[in-house]
C-alpha positions as CSV (number, residue, x, y, z in Angstrom):
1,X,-21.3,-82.5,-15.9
2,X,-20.6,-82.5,-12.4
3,X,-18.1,-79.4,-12.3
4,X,-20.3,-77.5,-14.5
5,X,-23.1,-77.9,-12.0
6,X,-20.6,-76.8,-8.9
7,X,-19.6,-74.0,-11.4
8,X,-23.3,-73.5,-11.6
9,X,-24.1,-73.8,-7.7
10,X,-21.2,-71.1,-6.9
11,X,-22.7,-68.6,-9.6
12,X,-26.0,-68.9,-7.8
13,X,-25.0,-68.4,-4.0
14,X,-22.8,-65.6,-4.7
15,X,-25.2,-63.9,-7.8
16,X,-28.7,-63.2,-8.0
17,X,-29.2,-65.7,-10.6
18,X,-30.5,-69.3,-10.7
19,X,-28.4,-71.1,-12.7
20,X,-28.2,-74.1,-10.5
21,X,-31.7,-74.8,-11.1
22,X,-31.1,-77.2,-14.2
23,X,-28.9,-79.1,-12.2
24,X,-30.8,-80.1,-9.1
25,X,-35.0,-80.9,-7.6
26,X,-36.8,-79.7,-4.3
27,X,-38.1,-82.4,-2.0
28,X,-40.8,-80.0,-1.4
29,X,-41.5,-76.2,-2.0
30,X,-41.0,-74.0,-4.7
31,X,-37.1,-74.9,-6.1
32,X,-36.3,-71.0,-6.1
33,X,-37.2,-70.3,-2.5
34,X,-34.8,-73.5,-2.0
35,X,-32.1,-72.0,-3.4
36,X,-32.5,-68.6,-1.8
37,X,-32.3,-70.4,1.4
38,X,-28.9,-71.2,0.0
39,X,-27.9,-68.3,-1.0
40,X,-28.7,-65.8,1.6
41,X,-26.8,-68.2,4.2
42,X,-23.6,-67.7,2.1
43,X,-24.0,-64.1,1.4
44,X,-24.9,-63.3,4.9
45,X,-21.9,-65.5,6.2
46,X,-19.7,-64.1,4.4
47,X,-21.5,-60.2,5.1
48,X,-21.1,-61.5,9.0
49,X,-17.7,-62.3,8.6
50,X,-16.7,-58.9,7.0
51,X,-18.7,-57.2,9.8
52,X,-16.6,-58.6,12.5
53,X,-13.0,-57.6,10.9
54,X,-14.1,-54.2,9.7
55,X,-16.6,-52.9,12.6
56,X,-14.9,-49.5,12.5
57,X,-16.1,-49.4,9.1
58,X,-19.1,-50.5,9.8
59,X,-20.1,-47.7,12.2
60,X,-18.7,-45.1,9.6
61,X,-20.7,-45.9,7.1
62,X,-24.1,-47.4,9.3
63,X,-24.6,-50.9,9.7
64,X,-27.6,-51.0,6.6
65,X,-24.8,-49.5,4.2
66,X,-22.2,-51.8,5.2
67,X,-24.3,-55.0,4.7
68,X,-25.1,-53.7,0.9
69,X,-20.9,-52.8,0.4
70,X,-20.1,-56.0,2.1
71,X,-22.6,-58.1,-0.3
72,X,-21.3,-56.6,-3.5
73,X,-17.7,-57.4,-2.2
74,X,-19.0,-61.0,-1.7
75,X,-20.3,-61.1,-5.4
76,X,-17.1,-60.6,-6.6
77,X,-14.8,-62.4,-4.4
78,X,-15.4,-65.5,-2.9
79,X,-12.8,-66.6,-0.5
80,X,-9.5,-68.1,-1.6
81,X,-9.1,-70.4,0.8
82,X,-10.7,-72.6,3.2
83,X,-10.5,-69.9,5.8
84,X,-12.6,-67.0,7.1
85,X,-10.1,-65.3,9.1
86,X,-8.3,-64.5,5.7
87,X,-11.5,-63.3,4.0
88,X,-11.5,-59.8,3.5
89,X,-7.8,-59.2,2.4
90,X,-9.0,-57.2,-0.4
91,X,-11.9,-55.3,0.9
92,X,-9.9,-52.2,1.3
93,X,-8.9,-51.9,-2.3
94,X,-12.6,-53.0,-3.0
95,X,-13.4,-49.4,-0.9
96,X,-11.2,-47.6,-2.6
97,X,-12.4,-48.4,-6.4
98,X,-16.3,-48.2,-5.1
99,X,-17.9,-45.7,-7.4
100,X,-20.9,-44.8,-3.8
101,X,-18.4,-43.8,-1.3
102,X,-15.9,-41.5,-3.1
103,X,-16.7,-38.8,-0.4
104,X,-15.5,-40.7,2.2
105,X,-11.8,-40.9,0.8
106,X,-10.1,-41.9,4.4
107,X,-12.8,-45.6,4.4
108,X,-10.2,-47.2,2.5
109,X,-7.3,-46.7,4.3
110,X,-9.4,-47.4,8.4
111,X,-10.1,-50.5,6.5
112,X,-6.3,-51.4,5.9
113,X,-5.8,-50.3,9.9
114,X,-8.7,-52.8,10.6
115,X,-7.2,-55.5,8.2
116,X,-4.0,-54.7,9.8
117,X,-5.1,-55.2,13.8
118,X,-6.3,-58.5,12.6
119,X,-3.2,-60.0,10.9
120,X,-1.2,-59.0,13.6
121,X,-3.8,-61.3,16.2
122,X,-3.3,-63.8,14.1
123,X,0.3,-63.7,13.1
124,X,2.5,-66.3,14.3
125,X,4.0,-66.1,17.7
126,X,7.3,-65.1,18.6
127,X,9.5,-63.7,21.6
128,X,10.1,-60.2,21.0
129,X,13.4,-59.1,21.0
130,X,15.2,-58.3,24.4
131,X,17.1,-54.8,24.3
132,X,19.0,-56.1,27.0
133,X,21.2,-58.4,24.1
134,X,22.7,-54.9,23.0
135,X,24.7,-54.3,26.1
136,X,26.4,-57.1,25.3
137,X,27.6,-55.7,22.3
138,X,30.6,-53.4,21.3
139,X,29.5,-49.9,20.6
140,X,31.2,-49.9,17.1
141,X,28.9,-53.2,16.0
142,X,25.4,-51.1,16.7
143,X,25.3,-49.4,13.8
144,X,25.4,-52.3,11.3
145,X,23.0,-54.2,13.5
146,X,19.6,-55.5,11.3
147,X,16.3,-55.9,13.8
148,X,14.1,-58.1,12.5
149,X,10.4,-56.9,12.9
150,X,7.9,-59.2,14.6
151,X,5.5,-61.6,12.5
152,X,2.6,-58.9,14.4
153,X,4.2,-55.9,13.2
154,X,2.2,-53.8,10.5
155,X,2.6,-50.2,9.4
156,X,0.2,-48.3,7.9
157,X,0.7,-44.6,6.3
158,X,-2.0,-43.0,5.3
159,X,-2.9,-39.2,3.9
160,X,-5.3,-39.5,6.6
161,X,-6.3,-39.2,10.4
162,X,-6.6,-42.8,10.3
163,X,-5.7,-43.1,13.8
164,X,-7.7,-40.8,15.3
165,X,-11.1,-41.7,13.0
166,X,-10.4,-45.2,13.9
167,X,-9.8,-44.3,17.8
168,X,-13.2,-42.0,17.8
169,X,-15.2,-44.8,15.7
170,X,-14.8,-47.6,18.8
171,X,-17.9,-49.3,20.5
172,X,-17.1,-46.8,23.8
173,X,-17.3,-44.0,22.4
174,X,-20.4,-42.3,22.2
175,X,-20.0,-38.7,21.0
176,X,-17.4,-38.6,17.8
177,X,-15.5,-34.5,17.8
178,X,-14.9,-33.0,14.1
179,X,-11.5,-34.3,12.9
180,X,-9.3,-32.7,10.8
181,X,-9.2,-34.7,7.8
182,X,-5.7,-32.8,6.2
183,X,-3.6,-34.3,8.7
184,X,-1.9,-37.6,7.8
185,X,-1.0,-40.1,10.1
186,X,1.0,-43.2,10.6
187,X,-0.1,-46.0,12.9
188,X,2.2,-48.9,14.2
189,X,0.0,-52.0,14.7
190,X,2.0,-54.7,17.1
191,X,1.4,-57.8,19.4
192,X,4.3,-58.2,22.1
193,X,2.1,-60.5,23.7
194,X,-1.9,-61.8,23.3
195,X,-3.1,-58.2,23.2
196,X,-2.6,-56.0,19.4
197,X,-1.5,-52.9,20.3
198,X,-2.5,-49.7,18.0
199,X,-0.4,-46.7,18.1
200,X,0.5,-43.7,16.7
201,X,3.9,-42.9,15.3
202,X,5.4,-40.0,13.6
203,X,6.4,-39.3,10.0
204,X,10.7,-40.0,11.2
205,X,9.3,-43.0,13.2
206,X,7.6,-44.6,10.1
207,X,10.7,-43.9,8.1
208,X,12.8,-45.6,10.6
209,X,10.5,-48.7,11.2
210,X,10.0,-48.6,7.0
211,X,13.9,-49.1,6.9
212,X,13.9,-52.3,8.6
213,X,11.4,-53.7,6.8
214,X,13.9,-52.7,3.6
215,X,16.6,-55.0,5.3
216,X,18.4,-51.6,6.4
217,X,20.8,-51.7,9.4
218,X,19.9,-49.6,12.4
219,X,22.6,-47.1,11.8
220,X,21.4,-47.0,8.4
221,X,17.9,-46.7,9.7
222,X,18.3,-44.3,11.6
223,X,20.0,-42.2,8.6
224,X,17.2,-42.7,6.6
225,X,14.9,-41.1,9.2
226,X,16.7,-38.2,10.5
227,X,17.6,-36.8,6.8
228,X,13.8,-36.5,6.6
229,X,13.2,-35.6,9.8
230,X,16.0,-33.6,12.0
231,X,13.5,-33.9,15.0
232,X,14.3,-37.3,14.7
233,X,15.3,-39.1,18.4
234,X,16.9,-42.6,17.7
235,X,17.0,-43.3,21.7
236,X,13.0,-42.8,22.3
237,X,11.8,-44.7,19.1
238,X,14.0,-47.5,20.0
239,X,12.7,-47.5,23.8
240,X,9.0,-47.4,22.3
241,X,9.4,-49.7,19.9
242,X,11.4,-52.7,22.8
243,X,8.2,-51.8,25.1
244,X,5.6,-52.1,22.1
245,X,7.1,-55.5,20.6
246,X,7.9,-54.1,17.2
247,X,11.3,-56.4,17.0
248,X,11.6,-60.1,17.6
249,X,15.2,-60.9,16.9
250,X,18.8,-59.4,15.6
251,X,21.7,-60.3,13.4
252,X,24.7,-58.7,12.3
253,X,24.8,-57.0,9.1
């Protein structure tokens, strides 16, 4: 009895329906504006909490849109787990198979980028990695050297501007230009210290940071990026990548 009336309570904050109302009494009032009361203070808690990790999206698509997508995300898909900073993990694939915004094929993907900035805030901590360690090591070992990437580190590769849509979509900027949506891009999310840092990085750069994540060795890495890309330069990805925080640690292959 009593887990089919919690079953019941969860259908009705989350629904439209009232299938609690078997289950419990009002003090006073009518019983169904009681339960709205519930229900509207889940939905819109769980529409407030989508709001803050996806505001990009948000201002794509207009706050009053948003707040309709967010609610039928919250109708099917509670949160997993006790914790709201993990709730949204599958809105971007929610985007993607949403039948009203099919001509807005790039939403999906600034949603993974905004997913993205926030795992890396709340990723755990960890030094990143000091290039000053490989001058202490023989020039024949570098090649088979594995970096380890940073809990923060995220990649992102999109068919998309995603960069540049999420860059022209922020609170400070007032008047967005027309972007070229053929263009793909690649964007590095990181956290070398408090602050996540969003950048752009080529095609070869991807490929390379890709490689690590594949357990590659940095000769090997850098293999796998210049065969792709002959424009390839190992010695400014590594410098940008040692300023930016993408490695925390080493080890010999």
């Amino acid at each position: 009895m009593w887990l089919e009336a919690q079953r019941a309570f969860q259908s009705t904050v989350v629904g439209t329906n009232d299938t609690i109302a078997p289950h419990v009494r009002a003090a006073y009032g009518p019983l169904a504006n009681r339960i709205a009361v519930y229900r509207n203070t889940v939905q819109q808690s769980l529409i407030d909490v989508l709001a803050t990790a996806f505001p990009a999206v948000q201002r794509i698509v207009g706050a009053r849109f948003f707040a309709a997508l967010a609610r039928d995300f919250v109708r099917t898909r509670l949160p997993d787990v006790p914790q709201l900073s993990v709730y949204g993990v599958h809105f971007a694939d929610f985007i993607a198979s949403h039948e009203h915004i099919r001509d807005l094929p790039y939403l999906a993907d600034v949603a993974r980028l905004e997913w993205a900035r926030g795992e890396a805030y709340f990723a755990a901590d960890a030094p990143v990695f000091d290039p000053a360690v490989l001058a202490t090591l023989e020039p024949e070992q570098l090649a088979s050297l594995k970096l380890k990437l940073h809990p923060a580190t995220r990649l992102i590769a999109s068919r998309y501007p995603i960069h540049r849509i999420w860059a022209v979509n922020q609170p400070d900027v007032t008047e967005v230009p027309a972007i070229d949506m053929s263009i793909a891009e690649n964007v590095l999310v990181s956290r070398p210290a408090y602050d996540v840092i969003i950048r752009f990085v080529p095609s070869a750069d991807a490929t390379f940071v890709q490689a690590f994540s594949q357990g590659r060795s940095l000769g090997e890495a850098a293999a796998e990026a210049m065969g792709s890309h002959p424009e390839f330069d190992l010695q400014t990805a590594l410098q940008n990548h040692f300023i930016h925080g993408t490695f925390a640690s080493m080890a010999a292959a």
